[in-house]
matplotlib code that plots the C-alpha trace (Angstrom):
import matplotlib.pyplot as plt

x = [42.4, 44.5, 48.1, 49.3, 52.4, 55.9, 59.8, 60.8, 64.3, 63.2, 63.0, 66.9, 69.6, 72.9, 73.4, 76.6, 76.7, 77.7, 75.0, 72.8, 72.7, 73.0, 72.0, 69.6, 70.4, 70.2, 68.5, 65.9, 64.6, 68.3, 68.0, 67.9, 65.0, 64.6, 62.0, 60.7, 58.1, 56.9, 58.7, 61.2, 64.9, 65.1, 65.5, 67.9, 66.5, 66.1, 63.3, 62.9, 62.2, 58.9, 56.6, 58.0, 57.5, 53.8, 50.7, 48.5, 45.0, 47.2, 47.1, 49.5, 48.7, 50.6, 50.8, 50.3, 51.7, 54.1, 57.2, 56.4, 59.5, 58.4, 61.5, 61.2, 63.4, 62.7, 63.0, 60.9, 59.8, 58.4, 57.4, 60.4, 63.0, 65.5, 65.1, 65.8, 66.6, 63.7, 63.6, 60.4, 59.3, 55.8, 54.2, 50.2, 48.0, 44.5, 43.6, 44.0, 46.3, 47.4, 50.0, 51.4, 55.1, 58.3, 60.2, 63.8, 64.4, 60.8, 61.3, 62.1, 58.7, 55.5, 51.5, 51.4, 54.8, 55.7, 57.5, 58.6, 60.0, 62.1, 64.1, 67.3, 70.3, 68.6, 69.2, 65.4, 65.3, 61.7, 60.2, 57.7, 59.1, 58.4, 56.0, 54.3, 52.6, 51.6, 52.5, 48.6, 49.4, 52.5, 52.6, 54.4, 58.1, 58.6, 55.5, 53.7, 50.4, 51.8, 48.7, 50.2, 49.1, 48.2, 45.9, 44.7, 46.8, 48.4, 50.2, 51.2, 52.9, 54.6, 56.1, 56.9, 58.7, 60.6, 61.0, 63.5, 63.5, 63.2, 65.4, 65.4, 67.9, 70.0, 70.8, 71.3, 73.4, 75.8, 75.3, 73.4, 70.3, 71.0, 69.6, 69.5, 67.3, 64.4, 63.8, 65.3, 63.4, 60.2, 58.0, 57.5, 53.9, 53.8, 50.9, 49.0, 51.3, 51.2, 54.1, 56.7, 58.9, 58.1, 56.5, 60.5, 58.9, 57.7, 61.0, 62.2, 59.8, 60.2, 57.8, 59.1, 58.7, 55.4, 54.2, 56.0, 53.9, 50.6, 51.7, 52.3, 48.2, 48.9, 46.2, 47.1, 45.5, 46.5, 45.7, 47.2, 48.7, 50.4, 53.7, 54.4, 57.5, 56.5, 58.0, 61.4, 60.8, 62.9, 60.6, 62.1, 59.8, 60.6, 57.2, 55.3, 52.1, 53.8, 54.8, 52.4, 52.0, 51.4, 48.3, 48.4, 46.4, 45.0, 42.2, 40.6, 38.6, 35.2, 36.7, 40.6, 38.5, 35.8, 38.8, 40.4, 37.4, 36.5, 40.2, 40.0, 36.8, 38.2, 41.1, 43.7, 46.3, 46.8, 50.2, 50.9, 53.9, 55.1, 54.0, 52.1, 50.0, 49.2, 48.8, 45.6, 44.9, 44.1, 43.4, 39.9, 39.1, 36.7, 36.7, 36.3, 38.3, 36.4, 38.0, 35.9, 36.7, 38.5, 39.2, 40.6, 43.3, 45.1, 47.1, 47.0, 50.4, 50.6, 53.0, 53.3, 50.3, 48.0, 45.1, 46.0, 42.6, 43.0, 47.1, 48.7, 52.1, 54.4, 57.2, 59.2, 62.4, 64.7, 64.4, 65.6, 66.3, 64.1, 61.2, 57.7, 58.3, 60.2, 57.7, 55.1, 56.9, 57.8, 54.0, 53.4, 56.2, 57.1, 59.5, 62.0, 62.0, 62.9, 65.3, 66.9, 66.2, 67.6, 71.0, 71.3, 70.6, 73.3, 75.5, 74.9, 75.6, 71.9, 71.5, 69.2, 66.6, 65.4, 67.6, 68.4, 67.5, 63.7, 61.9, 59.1, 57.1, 54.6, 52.4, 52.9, 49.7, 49.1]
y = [-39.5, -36.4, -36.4, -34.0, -32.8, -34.1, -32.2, -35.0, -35.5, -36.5, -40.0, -39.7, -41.6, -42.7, -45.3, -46.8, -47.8, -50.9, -52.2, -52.2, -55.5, -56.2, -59.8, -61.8, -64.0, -67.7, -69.7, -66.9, -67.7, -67.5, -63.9, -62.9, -60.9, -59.0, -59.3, -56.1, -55.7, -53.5, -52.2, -54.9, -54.6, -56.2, -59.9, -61.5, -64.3, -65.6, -65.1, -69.5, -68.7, -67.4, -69.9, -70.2, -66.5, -66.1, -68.0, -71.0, -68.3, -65.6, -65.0, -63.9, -61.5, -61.7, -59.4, -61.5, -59.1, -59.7, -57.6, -56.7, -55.1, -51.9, -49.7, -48.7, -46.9, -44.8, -41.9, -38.9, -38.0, -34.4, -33.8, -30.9, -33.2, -34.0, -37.8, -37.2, -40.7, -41.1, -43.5, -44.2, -46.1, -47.5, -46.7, -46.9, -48.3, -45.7, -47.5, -50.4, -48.1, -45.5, -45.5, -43.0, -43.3, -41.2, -40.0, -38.9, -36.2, -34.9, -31.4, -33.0, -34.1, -32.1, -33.4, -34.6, -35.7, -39.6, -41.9, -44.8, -47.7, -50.3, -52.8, -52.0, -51.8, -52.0, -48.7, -48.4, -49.0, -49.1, -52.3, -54.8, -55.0, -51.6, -49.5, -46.4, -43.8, -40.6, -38.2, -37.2, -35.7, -33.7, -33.8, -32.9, -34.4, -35.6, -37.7, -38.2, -40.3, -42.2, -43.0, -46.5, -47.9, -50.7, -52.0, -55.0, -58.1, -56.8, -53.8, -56.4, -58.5, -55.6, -54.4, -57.9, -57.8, -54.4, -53.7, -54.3, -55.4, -51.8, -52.8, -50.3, -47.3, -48.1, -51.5, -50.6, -47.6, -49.8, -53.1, -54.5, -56.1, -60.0, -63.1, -63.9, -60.8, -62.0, -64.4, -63.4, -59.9, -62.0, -63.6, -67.4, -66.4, -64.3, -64.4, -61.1, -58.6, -55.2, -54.4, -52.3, -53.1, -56.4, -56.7, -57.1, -59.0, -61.7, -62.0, -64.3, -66.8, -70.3, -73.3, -75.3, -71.8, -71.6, -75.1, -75.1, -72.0, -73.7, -76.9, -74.2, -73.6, -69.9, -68.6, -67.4, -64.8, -63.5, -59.8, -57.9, -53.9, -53.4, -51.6, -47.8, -47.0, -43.9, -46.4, -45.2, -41.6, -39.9, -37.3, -34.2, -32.1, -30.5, -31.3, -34.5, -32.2, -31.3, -34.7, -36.3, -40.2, -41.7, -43.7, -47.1, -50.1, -53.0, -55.5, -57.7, -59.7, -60.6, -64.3, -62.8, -60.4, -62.7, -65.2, -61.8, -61.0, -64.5, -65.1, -61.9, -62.7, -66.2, -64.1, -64.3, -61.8, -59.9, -60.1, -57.9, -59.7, -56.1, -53.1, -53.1, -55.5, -53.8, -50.5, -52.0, -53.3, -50.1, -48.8, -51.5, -51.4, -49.6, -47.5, -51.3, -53.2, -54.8, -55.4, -54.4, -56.1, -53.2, -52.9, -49.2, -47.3, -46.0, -43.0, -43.8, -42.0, -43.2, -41.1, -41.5, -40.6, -42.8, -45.6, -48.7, -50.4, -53.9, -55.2, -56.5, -57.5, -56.3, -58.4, -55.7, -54.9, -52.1, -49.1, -45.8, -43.0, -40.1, -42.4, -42.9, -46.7, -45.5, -43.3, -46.1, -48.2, -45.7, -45.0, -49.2, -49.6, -46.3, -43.6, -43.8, -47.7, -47.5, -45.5, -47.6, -50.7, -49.3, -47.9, -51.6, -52.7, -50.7, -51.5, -55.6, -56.3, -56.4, -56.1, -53.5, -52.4, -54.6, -57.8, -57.5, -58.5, -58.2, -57.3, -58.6, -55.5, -56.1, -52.8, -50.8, -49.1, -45.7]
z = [59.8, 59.8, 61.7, 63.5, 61.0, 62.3, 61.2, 58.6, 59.9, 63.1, 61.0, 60.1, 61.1, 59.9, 57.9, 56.1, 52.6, 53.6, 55.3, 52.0, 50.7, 47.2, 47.0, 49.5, 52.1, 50.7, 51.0, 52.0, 55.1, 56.4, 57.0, 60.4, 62.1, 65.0, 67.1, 69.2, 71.2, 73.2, 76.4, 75.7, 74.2, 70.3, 70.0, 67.4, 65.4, 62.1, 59.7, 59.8, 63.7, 62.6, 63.2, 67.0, 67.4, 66.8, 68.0, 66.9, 65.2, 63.8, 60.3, 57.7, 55.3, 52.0, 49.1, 45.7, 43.3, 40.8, 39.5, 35.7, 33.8, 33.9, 32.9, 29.6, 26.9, 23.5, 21.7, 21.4, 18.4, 17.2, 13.6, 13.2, 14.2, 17.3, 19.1, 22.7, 24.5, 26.7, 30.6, 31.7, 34.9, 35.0, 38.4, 37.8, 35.8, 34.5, 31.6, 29.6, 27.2, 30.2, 32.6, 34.7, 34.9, 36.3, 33.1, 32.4, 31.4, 31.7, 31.2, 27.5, 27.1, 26.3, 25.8, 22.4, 22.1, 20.2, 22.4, 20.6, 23.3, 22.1, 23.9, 26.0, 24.1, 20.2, 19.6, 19.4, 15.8, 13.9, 13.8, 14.9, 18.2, 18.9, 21.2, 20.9, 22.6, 23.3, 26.3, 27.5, 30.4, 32.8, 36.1, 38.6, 40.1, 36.4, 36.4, 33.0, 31.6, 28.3, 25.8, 24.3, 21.1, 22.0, 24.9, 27.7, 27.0, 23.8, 25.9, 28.4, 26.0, 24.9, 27.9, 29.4, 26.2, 26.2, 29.6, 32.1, 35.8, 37.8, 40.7, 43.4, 42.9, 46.1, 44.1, 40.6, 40.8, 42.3, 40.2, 36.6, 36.9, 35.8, 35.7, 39.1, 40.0, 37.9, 40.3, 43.5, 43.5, 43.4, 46.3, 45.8, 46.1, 43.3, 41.1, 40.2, 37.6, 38.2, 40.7, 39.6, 43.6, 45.5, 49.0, 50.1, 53.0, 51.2, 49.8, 52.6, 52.5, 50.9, 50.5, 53.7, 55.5, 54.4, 55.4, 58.6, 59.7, 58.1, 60.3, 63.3, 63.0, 61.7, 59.1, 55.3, 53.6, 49.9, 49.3, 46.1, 46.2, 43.4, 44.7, 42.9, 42.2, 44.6, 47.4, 46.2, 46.5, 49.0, 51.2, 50.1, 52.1, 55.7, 57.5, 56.9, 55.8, 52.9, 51.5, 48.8, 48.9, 45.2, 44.6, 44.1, 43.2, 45.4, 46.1, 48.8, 47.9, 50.3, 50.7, 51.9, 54.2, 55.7, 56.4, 58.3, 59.9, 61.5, 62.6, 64.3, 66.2, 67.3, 69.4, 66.2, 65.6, 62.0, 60.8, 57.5, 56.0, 54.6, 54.8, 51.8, 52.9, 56.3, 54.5, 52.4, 55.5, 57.2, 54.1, 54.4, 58.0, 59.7, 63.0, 65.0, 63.3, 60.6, 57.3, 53.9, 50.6, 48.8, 45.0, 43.8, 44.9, 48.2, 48.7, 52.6, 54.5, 57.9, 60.7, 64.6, 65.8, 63.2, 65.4, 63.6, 63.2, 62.2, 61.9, 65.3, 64.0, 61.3, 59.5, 57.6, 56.4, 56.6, 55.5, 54.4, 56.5, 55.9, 54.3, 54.3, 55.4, 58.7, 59.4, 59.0, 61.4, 63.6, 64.0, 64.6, 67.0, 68.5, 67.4, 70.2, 70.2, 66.4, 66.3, 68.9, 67.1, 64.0, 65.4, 67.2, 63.5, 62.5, 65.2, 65.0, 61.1, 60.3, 56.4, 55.0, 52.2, 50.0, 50.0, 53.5, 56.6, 58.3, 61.6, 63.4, 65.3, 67.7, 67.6, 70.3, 72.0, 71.6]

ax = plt.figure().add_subplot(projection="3d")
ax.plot(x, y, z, "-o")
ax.set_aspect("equal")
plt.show()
């Protein structure tokens, strides 16, 4: 479906560094939540108010992935001579030995140049601990294809091994990633590897959460979309025609969409617990409504103006001024009534990005 193009910084809006939060709420389902929906002014609650805030047939839709360290370091090599120091951030997968990744400093690198990675802080010394690739391809925006070594289970083990957790930019430039974050910047429901950001939705949920809304008769349905690190790029474009969405990876399987499709029919509501999930969501659906198993990729950029086919209600976090994500929401629930919502967010305390606080959107007709 093809949007009418919007000015990009009609999605802006002021937003003090203090309201990004650099740890989560704990325990997690302490955060608080708004609740808005439509025609009415936002609600404050807390995320362990869910169950009491949907109905008894609705589903919940939760993205599986799971964080991989994918933030790698090395040195370029070239036959005459001169390492450069080399960042690379794994962003999607083509191959068993390819991934595309955002490099620094890009303009350093060149197809058929040797990246050797190492692990963080050795110096990046040779050894048995190392990995190596080639650069196969330049892109654009400082995007390369690396051609690694080594493939499948063997290049996993490597970068599991080298890499380092790629919290999001708005947290580490202003602390280090530590011990804590390797498991507070993953859902509880984690299972499938491949993520380079978590489904920051799912980050609020706990066990008893979980079984209290099982107990509460509410539906839940695992999908996977492996998150891109293209979630953190800012929109640098003046009209949303202009702004290119980065693919990325994500499966339903027939069982997760039959179980969809059924609760639908019955009169249940879809809630996409992130906006991953509800963008394979739509990504699946058909004109009606019907959800398709999906396996391959999605690009899909959704602006006011999109038909939302199959997701009723959003749970989502807050998010950056000027992004794709408030566009996406501002499509579900209404420009005006975001921005609203979002300068009450601003006003009331809320805590934003990814280890803040969350939102519960009821979509808004259009």
């Amino acid at each position: 479906m093809l949007m009418a193009p919007m000015r990009v910084d009609l999605f802006d809006f002021d937003l003090p560094e203090d309201r990004i939060a650099l740890r989560p709420a704990v325990p997690r389902d302490a955060s608080r939540l708004m609740v808005l929906r439509p025609e009415r002014d936002p609600e404050d609650r807390l995320v362990r108010d869910l169950p009491d805030l949907l109905r008894p047939g609705d589903v919940l839709v939760f993205n599986d992935t799971r964080v991989i360290p994918a933030r790698l370091t090395g040195l370029r090599h070239r036959p005459e001579g001169g390492a450069v120091r080399i960042e690379a951030l794994l962003h999607l997968r083509e191959a068993p030995e390819r991934w595309r990744a955002f490099a620094r400093p890009a303009k350093r690198l060149r197809v058929g140049d040797r990246v050797r990675f190492g692990a963080p802080g050795a110096g990046n010394a040779c050894g048995l601990g190392d990995l190596d690739a080639t650069v196969a391809e330049r892109r654009e925006g400082g995007e390369v294809t690396f051609a690694f070594d080594l493939a499948g289970p063997l290049l996993d083990e490597a970068v599991a091994r080298l890499g380092a957790l790629p919290l999001p930019p708005y947290i580490a430039a202003r602390r280090a990633t530590d011990a804590r974050d390797a498991v507070d910047y993953q859902t509880v429901f984690a299972r499938e590897p491949g993520a380079v950001a978590a489904p920051t939705a799912g980050l609020h949920f706990t066990p008893e959460l979980i079984a209290r809304c099982a107990a509460a008769g509410l539906g839940q349905v695992r999908v996977t979309l492996h998150v891109g690190a293209g979630t953190f790029l800012p929109v640098k474009a003046d009209d949303t025609a202009d702004h290119r969405m980065h693919d990325e990876i994500g499966t339903i399987t027939p069982e997760a969409a039959g179980a969809l499709n059924r609760a639908r029919a019955a009169g249940g509501r879809v809630v996409a617990v992130g906006t991953t999930a509800l963008r394979l969501i739509e990504s699946a659906a058909d004109p009606d409504g019907t959800i398709r198993p999906f396996a391959g990729t999605t690009g899909i950029f959704i602006t006011p103006g999109h038909r939302f086919r199959a997701v009723d209600v959003l749970m989502t976090n807050f998010h950056l001024p000027r992004s794709t994500l408030f566009m996406l929401v501002s499509a579900f629930a209404g420009l005006a009534p975001m921005r609203r919502a979002y300068a009450a967010a601003v006003a009331g305390g809320y805590r934003f990005y990814s280890y803040g606080d969350s939102s519960l959107l009821f979509r808004a007709e259009t």
